[in-house]
C-alpha positions as CSV (number, residue, x, y, z in Angstrom):
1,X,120.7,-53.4,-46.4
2,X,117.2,-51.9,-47.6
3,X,116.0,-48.2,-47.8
4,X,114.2,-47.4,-44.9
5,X,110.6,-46.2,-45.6
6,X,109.7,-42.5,-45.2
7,X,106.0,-42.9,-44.0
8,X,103.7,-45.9,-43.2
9,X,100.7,-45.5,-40.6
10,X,99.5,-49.1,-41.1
11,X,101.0,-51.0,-37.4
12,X,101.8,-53.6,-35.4
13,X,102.0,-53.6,-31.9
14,X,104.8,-55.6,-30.0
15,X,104.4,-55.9,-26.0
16,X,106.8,-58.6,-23.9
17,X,106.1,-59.3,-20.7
18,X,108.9,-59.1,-18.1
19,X,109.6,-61.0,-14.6
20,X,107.9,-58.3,-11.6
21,X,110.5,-55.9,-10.7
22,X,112.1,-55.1,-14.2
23,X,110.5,-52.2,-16.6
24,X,106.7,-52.9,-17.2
25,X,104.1,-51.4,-19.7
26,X,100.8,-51.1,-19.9
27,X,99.6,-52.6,-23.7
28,X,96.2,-50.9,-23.3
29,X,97.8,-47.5,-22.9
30,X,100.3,-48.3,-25.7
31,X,97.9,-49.0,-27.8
32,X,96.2,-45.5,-27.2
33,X,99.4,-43.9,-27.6
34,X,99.8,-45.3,-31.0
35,X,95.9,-44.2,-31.9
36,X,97.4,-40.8,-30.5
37,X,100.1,-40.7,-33.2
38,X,97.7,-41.3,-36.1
39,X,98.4,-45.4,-36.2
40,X,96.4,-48.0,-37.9
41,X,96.7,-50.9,-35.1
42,X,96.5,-54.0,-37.5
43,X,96.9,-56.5,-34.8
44,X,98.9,-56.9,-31.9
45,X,102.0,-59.6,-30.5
46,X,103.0,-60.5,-27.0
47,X,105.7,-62.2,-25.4
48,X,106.8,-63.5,-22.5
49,X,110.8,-63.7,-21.8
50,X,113.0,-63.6,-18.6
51,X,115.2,-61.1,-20.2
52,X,115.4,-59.3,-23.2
53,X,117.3,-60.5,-25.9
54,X,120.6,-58.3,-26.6
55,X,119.6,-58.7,-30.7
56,X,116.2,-58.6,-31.1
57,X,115.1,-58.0,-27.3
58,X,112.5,-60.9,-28.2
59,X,114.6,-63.8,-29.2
60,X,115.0,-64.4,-33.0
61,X,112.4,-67.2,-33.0
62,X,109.8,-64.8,-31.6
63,X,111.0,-61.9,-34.1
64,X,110.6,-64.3,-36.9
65,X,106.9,-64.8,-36.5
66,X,106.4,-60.9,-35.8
67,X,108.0,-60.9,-39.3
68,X,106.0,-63.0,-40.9
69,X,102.8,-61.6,-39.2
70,X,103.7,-58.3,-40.3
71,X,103.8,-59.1,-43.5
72,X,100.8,-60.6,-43.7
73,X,98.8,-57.8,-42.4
74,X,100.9,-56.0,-44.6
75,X,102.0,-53.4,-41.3
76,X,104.5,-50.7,-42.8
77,X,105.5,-50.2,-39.1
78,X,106.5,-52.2,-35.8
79,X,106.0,-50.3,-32.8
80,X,107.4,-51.8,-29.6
81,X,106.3,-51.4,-26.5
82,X,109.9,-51.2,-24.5
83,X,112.7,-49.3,-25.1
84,X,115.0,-50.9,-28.0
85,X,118.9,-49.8,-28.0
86,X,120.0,-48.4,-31.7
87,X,121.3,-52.0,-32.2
88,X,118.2,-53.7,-31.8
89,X,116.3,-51.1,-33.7
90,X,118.8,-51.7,-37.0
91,X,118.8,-55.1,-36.4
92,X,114.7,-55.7,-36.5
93,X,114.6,-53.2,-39.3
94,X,117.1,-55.6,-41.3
95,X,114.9,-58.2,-40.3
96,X,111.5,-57.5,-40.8
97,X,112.2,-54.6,-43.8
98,X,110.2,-52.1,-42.6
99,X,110.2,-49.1,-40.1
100,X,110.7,-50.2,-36.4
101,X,110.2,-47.5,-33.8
102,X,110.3,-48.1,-30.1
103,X,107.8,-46.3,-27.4
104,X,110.7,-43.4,-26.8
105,X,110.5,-42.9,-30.4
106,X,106.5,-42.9,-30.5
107,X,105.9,-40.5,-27.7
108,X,108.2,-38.0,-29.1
109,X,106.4,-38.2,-32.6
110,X,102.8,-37.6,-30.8
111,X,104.9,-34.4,-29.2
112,X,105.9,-33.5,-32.6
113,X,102.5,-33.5,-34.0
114,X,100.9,-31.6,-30.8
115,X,103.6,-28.8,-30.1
116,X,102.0,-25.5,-31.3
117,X,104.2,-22.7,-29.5
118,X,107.5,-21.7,-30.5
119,X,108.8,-23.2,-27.4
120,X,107.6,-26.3,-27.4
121,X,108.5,-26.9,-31.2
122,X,112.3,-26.6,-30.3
123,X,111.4,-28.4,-27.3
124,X,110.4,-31.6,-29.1
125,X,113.0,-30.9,-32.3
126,X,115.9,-30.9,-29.4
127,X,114.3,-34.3,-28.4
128,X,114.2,-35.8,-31.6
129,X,117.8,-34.6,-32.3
130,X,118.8,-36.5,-28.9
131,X,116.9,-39.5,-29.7
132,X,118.2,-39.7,-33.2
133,X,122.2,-39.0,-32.7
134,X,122.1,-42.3,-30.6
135,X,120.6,-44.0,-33.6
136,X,122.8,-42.6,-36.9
137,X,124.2,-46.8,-37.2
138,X,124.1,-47.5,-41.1
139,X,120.3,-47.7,-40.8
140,X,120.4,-46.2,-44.6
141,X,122.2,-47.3,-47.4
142,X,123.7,-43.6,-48.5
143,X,125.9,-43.3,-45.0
144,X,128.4,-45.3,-46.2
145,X,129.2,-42.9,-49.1
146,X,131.9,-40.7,-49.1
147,X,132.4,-37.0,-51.4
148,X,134.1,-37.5,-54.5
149,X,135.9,-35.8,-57.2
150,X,138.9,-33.9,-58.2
151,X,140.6,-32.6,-54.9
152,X,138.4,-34.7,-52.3
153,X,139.9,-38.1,-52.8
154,X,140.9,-40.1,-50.0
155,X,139.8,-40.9,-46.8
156,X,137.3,-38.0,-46.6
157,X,134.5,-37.4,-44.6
158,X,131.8,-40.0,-44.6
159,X,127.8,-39.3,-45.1
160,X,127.4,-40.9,-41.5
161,X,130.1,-38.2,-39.6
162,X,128.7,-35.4,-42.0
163,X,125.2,-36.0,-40.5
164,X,126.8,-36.1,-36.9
165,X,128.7,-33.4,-37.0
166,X,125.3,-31.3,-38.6
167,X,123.1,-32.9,-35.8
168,X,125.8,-31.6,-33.1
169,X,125.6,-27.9,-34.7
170,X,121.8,-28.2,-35.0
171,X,121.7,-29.7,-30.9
172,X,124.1,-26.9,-29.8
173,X,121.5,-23.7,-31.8
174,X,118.5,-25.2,-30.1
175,X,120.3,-24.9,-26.8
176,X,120.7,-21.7,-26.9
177,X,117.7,-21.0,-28.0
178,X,115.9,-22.8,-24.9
179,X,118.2,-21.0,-22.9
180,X,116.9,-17.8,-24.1
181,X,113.3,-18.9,-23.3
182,X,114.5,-20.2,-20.2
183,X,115.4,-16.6,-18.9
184,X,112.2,-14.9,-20.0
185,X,110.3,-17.5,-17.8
186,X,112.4,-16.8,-15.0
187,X,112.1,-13.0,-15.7
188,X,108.4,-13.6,-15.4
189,X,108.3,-15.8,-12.6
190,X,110.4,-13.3,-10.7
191,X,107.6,-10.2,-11.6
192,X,104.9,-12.9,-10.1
193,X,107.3,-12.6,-7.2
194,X,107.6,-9.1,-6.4
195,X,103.9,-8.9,-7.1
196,X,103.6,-11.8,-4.7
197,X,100.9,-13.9,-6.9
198,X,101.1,-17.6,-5.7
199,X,101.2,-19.5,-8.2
200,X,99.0,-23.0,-8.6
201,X,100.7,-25.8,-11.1
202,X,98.1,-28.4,-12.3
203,X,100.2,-32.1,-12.8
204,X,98.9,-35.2,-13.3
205,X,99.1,-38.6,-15.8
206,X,98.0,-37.5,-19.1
207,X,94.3,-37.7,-19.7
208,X,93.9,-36.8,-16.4
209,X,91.3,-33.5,-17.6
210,X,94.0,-31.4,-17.0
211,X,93.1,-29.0,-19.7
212,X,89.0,-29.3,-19.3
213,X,90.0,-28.3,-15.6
214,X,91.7,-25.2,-16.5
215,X,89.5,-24.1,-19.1
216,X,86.5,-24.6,-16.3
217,X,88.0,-21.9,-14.1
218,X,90.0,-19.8,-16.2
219,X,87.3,-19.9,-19.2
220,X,90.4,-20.2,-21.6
221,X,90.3,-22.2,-24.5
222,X,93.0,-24.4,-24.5
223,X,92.8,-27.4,-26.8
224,X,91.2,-30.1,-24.5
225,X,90.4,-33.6,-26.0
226,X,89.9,-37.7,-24.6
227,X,93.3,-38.5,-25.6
228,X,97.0,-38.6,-24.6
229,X,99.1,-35.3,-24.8
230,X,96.6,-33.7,-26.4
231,X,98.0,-30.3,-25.5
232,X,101.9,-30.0,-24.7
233,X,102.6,-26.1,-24.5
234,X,102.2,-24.6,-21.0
235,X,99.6,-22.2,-20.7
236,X,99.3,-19.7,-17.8
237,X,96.4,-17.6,-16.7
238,X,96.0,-14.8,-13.8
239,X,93.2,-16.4,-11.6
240,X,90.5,-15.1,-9.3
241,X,89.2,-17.3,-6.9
242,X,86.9,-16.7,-3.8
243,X,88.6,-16.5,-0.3
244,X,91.6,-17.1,-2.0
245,X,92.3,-13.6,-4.1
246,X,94.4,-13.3,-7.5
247,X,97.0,-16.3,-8.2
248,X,98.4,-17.5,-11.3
249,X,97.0,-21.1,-13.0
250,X,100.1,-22.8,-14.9
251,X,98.5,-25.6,-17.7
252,X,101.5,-28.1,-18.2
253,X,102.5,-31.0,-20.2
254,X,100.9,-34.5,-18.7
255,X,103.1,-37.0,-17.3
256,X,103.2,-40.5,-18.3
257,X,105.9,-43.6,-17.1
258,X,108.7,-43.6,-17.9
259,X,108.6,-40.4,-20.0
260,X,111.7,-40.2,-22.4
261,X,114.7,-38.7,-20.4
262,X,115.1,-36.6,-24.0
263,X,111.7,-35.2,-23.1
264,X,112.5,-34.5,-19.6
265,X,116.2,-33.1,-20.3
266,X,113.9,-30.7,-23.5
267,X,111.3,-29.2,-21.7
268,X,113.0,-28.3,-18.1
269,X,112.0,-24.4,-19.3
270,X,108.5,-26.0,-19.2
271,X,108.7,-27.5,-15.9
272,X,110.6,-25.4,-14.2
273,X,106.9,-23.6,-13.9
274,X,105.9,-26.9,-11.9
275,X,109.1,-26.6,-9.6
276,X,108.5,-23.1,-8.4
277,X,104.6,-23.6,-7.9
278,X,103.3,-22.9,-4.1
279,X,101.3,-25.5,-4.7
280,X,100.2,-28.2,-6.9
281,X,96.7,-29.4,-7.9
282,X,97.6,-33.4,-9.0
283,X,94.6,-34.2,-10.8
284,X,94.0,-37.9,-10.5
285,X,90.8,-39.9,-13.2
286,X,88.7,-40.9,-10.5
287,X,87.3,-43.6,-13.5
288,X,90.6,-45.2,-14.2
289,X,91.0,-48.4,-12.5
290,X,94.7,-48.0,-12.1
291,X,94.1,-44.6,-11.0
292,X,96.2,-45.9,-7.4
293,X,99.1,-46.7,-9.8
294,X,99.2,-43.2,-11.9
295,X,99.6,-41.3,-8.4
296,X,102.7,-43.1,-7.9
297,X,103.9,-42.9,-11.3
298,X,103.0,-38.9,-11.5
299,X,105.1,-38.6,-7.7
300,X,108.2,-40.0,-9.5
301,X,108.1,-37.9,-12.0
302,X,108.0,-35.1,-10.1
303,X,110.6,-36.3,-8.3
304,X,112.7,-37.0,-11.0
305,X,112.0,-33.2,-12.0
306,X,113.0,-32.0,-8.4
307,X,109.6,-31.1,-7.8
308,X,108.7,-33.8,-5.3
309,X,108.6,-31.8,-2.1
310,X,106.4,-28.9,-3.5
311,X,102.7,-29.3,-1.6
312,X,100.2,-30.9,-3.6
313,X,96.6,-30.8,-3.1
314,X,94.9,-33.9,-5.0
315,X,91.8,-33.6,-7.1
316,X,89.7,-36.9,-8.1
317,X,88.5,-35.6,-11.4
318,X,85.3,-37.9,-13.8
319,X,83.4,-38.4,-10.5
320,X,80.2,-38.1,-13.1
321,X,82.0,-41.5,-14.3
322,X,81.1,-42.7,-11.0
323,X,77.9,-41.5,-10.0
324,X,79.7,-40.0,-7.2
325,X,79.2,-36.8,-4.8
326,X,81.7,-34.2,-4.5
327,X,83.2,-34.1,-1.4
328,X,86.6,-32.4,0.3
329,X,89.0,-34.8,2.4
330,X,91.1,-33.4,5.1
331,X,94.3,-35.0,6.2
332,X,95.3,-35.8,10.2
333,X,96.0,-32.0,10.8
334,X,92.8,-30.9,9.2
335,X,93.8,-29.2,5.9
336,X,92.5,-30.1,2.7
337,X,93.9,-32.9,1.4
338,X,91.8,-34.8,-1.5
339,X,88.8,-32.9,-3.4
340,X,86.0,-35.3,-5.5
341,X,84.8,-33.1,-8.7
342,X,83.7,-32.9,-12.1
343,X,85.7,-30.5,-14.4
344,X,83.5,-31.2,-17.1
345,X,79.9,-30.8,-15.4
346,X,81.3,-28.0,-12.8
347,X,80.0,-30.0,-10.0
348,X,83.0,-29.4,-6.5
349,X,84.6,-26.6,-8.0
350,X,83.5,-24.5,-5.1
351,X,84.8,-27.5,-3.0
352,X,88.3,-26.7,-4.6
353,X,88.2,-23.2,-4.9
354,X,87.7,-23.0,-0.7
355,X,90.7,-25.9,-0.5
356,X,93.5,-23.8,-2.4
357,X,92.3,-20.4,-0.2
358,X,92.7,-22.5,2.7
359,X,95.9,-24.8,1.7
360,X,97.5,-20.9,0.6
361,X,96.5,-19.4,3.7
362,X,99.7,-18.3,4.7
363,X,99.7,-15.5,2.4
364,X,96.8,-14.2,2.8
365,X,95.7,-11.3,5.6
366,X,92.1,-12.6,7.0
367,X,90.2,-10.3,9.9
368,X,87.2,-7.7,10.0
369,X,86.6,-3.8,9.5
370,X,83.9,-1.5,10.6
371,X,83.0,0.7,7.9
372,X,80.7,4.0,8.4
373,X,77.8,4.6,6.7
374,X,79.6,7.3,5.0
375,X,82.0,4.7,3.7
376,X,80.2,3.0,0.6
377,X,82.5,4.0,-2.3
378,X,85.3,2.0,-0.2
379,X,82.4,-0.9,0.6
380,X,81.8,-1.2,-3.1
381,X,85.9,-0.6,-3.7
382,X,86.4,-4.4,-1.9
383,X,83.4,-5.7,-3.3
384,X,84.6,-5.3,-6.4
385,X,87.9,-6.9,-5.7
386,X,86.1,-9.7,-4.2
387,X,87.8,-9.3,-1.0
388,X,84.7,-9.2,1.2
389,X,83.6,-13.0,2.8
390,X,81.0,-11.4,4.4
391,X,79.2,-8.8,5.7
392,X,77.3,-7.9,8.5
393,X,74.9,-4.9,9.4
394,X,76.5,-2.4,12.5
395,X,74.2,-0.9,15.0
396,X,75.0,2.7,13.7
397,X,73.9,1.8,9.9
398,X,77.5,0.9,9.1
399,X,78.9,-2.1,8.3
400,X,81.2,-5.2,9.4
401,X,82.8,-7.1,6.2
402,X,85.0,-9.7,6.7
403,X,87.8,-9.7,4.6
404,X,90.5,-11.8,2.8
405,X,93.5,-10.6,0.3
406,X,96.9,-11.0,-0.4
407,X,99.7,-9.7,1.9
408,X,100.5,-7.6,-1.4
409,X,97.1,-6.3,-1.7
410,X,96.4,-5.5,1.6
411,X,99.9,-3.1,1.8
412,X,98.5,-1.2,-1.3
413,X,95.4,-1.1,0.0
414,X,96.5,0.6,3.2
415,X,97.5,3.3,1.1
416,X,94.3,4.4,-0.4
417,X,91.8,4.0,2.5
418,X,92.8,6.6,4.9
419,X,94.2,4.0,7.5
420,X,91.3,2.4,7.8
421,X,92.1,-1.2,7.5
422,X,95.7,-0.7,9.7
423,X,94.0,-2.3,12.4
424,X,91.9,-5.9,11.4
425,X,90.0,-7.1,13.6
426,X,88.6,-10.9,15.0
427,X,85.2,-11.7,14.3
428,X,83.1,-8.8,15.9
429,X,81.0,-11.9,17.6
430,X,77.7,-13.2,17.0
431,X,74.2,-11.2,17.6
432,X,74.9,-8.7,14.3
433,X,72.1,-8.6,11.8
434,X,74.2,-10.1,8.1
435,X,73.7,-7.5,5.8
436,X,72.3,-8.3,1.7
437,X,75.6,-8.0,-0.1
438,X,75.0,-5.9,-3.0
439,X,74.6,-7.0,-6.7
440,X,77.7,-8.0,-8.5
């Protein structure tokens, strides 16, 4: 038995490749993940087996000269690319005496460094607590201890069932705590309801410019950097966009494979913002070669979250990687289907901003009114809402202003304008004079 270490930075990586059709990793990506945790990569081992070992997972000959490679780099960690079972994890941290963590256990310590909200800190302690009941196995010395003295002779209660019992109490508070949070969200998304705000979820594999994205057309400042999970806590935003009026733009977690079931199980308060979206924005790097590969792996995710069959609208994103144009792609019934832009340069936002009015369409009211020229404090009224498409000059000095809002906005609306816009009507036909809009 040894004392495990309490720290260490200084790693090395372990990938084994697997027959096609069982569990495969990426060691490029791993390898980011572990820069994303704060690791020192020292070097790096891979494998090849038909199946992993039920010890080791790489066969003891194999684990033997990760041993002896560790210690010549002098690694103070082993970070495997593949899930281990608590078994495996005690028995390669017997071997090699030092701190073995497996890429479950790695992706919830980046979330542990990166939560910032309230939320997502009890989010990603709940995790941890999952992770680690599994893995209370005699992996320190002191479990095996018992309490002592006069009156608590006997069989007693044993270090290892104290810290499982105090793990279940801990697992059981945060529970309830998530639940809590869990209602307030629904509380909120049920006000967005009645106000009838759509709202627009942006998903995608992490690194995707998620982040960049939403601070582009919210002007937020959410924490955006070239690295994985760089921000974790869902952020939302009210939104206007023209054609399409006021909606609500959720920020959420990015996806990666094969994310932790811990993680999933954790943060459903979180994602429950993706499940009840009217429409998702699955941003895609356009630059990643395996970009192909992260669509599928984003679409099981979703599924996996029940969140599969909400309507997605997908955006290319680093086109300025590519030296590319942006550009809007419509599907076999002519709706918006794929959008080319830039989040970083700003170049096809107005591309995406006219493919969410369109693809939410079916809750917005779209016709024309005649105003008189009598009219202008109600003209410059929907201007300032930035209702009015367009406008166009009428023969009397009035005006024709095509207009586009909300079902919600346009029954409050109806309210304060004397009747006038009861009756919308079709484009007013060409052979009208278009009018200067006026400065906004």
């Amino acid at each position: 038995m040894f004392e495990r270490p309490r720290s260490g930075e200084r790693a090395l990586l372990v990938h084994v490749n697997l027959p096609h059709g069982q569990d495969q990793e990426d060691l490029q990506e791993f390898a980011e993940l572990a820069a994303s945790a704060g690791a020192r990569v020292l070097g790096s081992v891979v494998a090849t087996r038909r199946a992993p070992d039920p010890r080791y997972f790489v066969g003891a000959g194999k684990a033997e000269e990760i041993r002896a490679q560790a210690e010549a780099l002098g690694a103070e960690l082993v970070l495997f690319n593949h899930e281990l079972s608590p078994s495996q994890e005690r028995n390669l941290e017997r071997l090699f005496r030092c701190r073995v963590l497996d890429r479950t256990g790695l992706i919830l310590d980046i979330f542990a460094q990166r939560a910032r909200s309230h939320e997502g800190k009890l989010q990603v302690e709940l995790a941890q607590l999952r992770h680690l009941s599994t893995r209370l196995v005699r992996g320190w010395t002191h479990l095996e201890r018992q309490k002592g003295g006069i009156g608590l002779r006997g069989p007693g209660e044993t270090q290892l069932e104290t810290d499982r019992r105090l793990l279940g109490q801990r697992i059981r508070q945060l529970n309830l705590r998530l639940d809590k949070v869990q209602r307030q969200r629904a509380q909120g998304r049920r006000a967005r309801t009645r106000a009838e705000l759509p709202t627009v979820s942006l998903v995608g594999y992490t690194n995707a410019g998620k982040s960049t994205l939403f601070n582009r057309l919210t002007e937020a400042e959410v924490y955006a950097a070239d690295q994985l999970f760089a921000t974790l806590d869902p952020t939302l935003r009210r939104l206007e966009l023209p054609g399409a009026g006021p909606l609500v733009l959720a920020d959420t977690v990015g996806f990666i494979r094969h994310l932790p079931h811990d993680l999933v199980a954790a943060f459903r308060s979180t994602l429950e913002e993706t499940r009840s979206a009217d429409l998702l924005l699955h941003l895609v790097d356009a630059s990643d070669s395996a970009h192909r590969e992260r669509i599928g792996q984003v679409n099981q995710v979703l599924a996996d979250i029940d969140a599969g069959e909400v309507p997605q609208l997908v955006v290319y994103n680093k086109i300025d990687r590519l030296g590319a144009e942006p550009r809007l792609e419509r599907d076999e019934q002519g709706r918006p289907w794929r959008v080319w832009l830039s989040a970083r340069s700003g170049d096809g936002l107005d591309l995406l901003a006219s493919a969410i009015a369109e693809r939410l369409g079916g809750q917005f009211i779209d016709g024309w009114v005649t105003l008189a020229p009598a009219q202008g404090r109600l003209r410059a009224q929907l201007y300032a809402s930035g209702f009015v498409m367009e406008e166009r000059a009428a023969e009397d000095g009035g005006s024709h202003l095509h207009l586009r809002f909300p079902a919600a906005e346009y029954a409050r609306l109806q309210g304060t304008t004397d009747g006038v816009l009861a009756d919308l009507a079709p484009d007013p036909g060409a052979g009208m004079v278009a009018a200067a809009a006026p400065a906004q």
